[in-house]
KOLMAR-202179 format. One line per field, with one value per residue: residue number from 0; x, y, z of N, C-alpha, C, O in turn. Coordinates in steps of 0.02 Angstrom, whole numbers, plus 50000, padded with zeros to 5 digits. Layout:
BEGIN
resi = (NUM; ...)
n_xx = (X; ...)
n_yy = (Y; ...)
n_zz = (Z; ...)
ca_xx = (X; ...)
ca_yy = (Y; ...)
ca_zz = (Z; ...)
c_xx = (X; ...)
c_yy = (Y; ...)
c_zz = (Z; ...)
o_xx = (X; ...)
o_yy = (Y; ...)
o_zz = (Z; ...)
// end
This chain:
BEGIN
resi = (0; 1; 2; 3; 4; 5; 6; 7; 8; 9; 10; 11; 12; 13; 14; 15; 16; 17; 18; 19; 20; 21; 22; 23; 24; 25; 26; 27; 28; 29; 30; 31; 32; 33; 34; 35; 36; 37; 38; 39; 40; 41; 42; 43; 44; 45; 46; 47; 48; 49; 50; 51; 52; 53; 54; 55; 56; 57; 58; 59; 60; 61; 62; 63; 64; 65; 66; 67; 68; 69; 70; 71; 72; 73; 74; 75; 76; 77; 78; 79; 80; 81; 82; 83; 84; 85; 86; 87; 88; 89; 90; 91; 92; 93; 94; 95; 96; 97; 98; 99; 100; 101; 102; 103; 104; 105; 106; 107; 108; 109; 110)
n_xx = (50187; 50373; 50497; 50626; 50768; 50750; 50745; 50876; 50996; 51055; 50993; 50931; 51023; 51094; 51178; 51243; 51376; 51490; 51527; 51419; 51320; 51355; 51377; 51236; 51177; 51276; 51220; 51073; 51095; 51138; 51048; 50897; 50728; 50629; 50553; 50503; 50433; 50361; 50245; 50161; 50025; 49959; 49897; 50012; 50117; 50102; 50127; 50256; 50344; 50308; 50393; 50494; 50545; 50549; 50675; 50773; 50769; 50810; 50939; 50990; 50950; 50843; 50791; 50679; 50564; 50543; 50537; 50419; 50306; 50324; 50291; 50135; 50074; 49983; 50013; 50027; 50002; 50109; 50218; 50192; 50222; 50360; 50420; 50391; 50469; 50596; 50613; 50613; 50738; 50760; 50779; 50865; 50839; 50929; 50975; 51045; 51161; 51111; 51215; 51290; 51176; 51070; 50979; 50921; 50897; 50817; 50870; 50814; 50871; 50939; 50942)
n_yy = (47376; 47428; 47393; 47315; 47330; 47491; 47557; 47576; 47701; 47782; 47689; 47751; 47789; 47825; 47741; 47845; 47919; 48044; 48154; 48146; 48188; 48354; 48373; 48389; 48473; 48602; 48604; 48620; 48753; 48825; 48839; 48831; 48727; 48769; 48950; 49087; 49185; 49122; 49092; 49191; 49303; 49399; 49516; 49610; 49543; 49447; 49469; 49553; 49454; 49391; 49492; 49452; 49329; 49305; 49404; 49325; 49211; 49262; 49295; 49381; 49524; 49611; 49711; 49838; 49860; 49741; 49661; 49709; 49674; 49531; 49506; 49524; 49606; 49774; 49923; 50028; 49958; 49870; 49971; 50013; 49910; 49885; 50030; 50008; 49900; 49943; 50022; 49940; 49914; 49762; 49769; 49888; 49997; 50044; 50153; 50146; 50218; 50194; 50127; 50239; 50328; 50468; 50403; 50326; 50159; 50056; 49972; 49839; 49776; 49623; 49654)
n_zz = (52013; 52057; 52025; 52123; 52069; 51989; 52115; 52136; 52188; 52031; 51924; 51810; 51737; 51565; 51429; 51341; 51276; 51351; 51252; 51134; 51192; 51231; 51107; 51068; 51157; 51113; 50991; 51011; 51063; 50981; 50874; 50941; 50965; 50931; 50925; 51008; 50968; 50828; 50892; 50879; 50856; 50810; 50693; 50645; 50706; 50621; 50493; 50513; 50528; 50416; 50326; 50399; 50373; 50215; 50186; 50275; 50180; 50049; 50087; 50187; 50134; 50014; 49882; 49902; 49845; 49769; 49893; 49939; 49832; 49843; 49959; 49958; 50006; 50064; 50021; 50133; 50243; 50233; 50227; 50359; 50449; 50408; 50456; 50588; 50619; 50606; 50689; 50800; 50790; 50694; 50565; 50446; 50331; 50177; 50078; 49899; 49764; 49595; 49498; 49355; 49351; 49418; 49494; 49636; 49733; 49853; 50007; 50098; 50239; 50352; 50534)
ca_xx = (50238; 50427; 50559; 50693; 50830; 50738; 50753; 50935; 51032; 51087; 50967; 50907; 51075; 51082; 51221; 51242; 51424; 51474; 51525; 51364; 51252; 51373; 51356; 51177; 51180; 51290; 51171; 51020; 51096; 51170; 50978; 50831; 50713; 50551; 50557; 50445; 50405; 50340; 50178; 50120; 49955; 49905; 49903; 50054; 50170; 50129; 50152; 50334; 50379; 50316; 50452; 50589; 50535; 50569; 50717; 50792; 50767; 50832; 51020; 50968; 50941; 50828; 50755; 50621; 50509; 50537; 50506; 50347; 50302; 50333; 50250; 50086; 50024; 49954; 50083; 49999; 50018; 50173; 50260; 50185; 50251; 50442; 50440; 50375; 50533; 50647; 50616; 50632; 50786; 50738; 50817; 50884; 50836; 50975; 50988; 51091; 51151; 51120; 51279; 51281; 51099; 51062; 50902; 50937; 50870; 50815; 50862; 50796; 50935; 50904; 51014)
ca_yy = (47373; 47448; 47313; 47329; 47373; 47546; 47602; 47590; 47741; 47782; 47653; 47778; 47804; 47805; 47753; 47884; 47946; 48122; 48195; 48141; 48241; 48412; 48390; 48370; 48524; 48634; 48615; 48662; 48829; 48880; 48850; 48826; 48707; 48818; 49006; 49088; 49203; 49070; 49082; 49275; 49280; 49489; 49540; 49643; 49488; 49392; 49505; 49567; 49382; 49359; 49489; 49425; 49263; 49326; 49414; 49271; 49171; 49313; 49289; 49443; 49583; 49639; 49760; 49872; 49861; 49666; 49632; 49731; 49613; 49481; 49510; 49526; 49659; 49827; 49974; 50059; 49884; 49860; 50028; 50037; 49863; 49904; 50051; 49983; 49851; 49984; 50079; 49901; 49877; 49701; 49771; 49955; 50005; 50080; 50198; 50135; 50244; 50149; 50140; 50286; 50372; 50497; 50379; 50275; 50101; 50064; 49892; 49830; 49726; 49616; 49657)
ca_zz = (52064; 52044; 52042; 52163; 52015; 51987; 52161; 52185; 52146; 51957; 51903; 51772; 51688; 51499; 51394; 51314; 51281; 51348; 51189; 51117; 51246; 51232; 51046; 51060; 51201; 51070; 50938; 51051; 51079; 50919; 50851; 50963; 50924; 50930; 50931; 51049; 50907; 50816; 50938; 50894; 50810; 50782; 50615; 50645; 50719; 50559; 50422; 50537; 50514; 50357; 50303; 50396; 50327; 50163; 50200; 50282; 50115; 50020; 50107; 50223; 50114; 49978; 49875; 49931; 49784; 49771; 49970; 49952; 49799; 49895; 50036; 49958; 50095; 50037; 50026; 50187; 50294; 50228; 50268; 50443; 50481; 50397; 50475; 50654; 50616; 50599; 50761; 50842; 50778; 50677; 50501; 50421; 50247; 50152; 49983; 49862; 49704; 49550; 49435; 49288; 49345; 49480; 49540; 49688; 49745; 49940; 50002; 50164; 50270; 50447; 50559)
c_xx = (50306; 50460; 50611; 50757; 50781; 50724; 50800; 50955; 51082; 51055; 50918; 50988; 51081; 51156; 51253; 51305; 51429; 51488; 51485; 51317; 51288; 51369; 51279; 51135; 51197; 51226; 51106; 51023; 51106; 51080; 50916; 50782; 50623; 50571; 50498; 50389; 50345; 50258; 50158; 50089; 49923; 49925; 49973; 50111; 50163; 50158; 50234; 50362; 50374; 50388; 50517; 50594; 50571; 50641; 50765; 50819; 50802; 50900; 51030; 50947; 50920; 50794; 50696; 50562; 50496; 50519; 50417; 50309; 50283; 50294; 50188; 50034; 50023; 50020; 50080; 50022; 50095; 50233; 50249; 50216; 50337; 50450; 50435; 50443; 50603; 50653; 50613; 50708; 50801; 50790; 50821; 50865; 50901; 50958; 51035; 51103; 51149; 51181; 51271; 51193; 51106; 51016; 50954; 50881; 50869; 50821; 50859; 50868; 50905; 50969; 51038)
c_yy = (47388; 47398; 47353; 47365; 47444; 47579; 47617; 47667; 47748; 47722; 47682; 47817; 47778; 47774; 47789; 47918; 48037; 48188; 48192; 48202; 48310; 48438; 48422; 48460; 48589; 48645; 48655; 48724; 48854; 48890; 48807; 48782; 48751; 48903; 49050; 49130; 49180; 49091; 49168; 49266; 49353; 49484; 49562; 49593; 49458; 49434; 49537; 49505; 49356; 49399; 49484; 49365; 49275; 49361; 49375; 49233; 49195; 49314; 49355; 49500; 49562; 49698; 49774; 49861; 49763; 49632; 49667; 49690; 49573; 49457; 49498; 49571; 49737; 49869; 50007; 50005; 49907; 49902; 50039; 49972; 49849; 49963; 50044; 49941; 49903; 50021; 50025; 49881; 49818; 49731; 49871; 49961; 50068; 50106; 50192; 50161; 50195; 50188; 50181; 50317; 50383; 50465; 50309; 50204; 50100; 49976; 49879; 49756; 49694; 49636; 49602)
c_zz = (52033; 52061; 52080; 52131; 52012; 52034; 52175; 52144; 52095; 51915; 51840; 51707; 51620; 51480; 51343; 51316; 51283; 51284; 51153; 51118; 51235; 51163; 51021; 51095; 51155; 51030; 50965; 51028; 51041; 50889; 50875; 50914; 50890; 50955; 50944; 50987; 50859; 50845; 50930; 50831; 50795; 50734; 50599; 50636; 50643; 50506; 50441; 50515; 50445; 50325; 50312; 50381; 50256; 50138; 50208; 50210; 50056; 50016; 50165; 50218; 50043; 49962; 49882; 49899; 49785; 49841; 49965; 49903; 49832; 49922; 50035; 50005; 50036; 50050; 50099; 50237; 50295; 50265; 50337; 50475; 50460; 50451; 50574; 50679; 50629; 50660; 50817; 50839; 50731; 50628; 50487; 50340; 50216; 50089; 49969; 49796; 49654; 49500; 49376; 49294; 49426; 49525; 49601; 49708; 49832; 49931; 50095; 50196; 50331; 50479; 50615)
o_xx = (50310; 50450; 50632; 50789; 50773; 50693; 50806; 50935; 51140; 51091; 50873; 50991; 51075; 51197; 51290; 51304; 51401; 51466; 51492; 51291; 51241; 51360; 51267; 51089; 51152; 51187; 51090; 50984; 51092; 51055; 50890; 50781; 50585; 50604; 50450; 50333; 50292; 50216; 50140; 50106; 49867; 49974; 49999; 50146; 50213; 50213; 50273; 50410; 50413; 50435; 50568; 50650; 50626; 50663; 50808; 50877; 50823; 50930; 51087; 50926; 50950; 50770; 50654; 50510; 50444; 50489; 50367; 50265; 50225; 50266; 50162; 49977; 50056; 50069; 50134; 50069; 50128; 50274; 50288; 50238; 50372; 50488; 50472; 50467; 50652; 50706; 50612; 50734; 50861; 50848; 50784; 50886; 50909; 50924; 51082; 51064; 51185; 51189; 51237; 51156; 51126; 51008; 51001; 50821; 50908; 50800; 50894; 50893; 50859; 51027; 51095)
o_yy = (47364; 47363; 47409; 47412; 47450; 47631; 47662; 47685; 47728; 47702; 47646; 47854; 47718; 47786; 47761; 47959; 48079; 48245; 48239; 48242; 48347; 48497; 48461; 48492; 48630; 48692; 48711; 48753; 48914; 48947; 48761; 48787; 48751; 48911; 49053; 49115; 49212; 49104; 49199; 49240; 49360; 49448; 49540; 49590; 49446; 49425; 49545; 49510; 49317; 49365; 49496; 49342; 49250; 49351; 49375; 49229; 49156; 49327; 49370; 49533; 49520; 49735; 49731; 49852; 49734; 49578; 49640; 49660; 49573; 49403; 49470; 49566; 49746; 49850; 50012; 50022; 49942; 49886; 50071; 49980; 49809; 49947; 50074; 49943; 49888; 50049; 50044; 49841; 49815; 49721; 49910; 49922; 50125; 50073; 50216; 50137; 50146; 50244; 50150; 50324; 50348; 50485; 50269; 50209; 50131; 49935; 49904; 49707; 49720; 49634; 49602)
o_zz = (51976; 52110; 52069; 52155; 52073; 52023; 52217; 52088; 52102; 51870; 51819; 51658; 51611; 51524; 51303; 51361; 51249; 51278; 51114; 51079; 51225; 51149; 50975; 51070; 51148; 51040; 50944; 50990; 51042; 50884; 50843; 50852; 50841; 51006; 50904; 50969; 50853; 50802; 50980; 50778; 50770; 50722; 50548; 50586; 50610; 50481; 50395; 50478; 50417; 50302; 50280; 50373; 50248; 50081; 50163; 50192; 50014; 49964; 50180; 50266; 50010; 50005; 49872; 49930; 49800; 49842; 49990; 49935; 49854; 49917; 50083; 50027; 49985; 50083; 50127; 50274; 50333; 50307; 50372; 50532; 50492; 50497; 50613; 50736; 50663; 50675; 50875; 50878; 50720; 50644; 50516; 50297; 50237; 50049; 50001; 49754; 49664; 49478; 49334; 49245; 49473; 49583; 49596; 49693; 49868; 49890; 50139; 50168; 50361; 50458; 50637)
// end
C-alpha cells in the first residue's frame, strides 16, 4: 500500500542543489557515458576502433609503420580498414619530409 505522503504533489523531490544537477548535466554532454560505437561487432568495426583506440592513446597522431605495428592486423586488413577510415572522414594520413634525406615518413592523424 502507498502512504498518503507519496501521493501529494512534489513528494518525489530530491535535495539535490541546482548547480549540482547542471554540473552533473554538463559533464554528460562534454563526454557521454557509453558510445554507441562501443556496440559494433564486424570484423571491420573492431579493427576501425582498434586504430582509433590506438591513435587516441598516441595524443592523435602516429606513424604509419608504428600504427600498423601496433595494430597487430595483417598489412592487407590494415590498409583496407585505414583506407575505408579515410574516405569516411575518421582520420587523414599525411607525408612528412624527413630532415636532411629525400625519403619521407606517412603519419596517420584523427581528425
Amino acid at each position: 500500500m502507498v502512504s498518503n505522503d507519496l501521493r501529494r504533489p512534489g513528494a518525489y523531490r530530491c535535495s539535490i542543489p541546482p548547480v549540482l544537477v547542471d554540473c552533473a548535466i554538463s559533464l554528460i554532454e562534454q563526454r557521454p557515458l557509453v558510445s554507441l560505437s562501443e556496440f559494433e561487432f564486424s570484423p571491420y568495426a573492431q579493427k576501425r576502433q582498434k586504430i582509433e583506440a590506438l591513435l587516441r592513446r598516441a595524443g592523435g597522431k602516429m606513424k604509419n609503420s608504428d600504427l600498423l605495428r601496433n595494430s597487430g592486423m595483417v598489412a592487407a586488413d590494415y590498409n583496407a580498414v585505414l583506407q575505408t577510415a579515410k574516405d569516411a572522414g575518421i582520420l587523414v594520413v599525411e607525408e612528412v619530409n624527413r630532415a636532411g634525406t629525400n625519403q619521407t615518413s606517412k603519419i596517420v592523424r584523427l581528425l
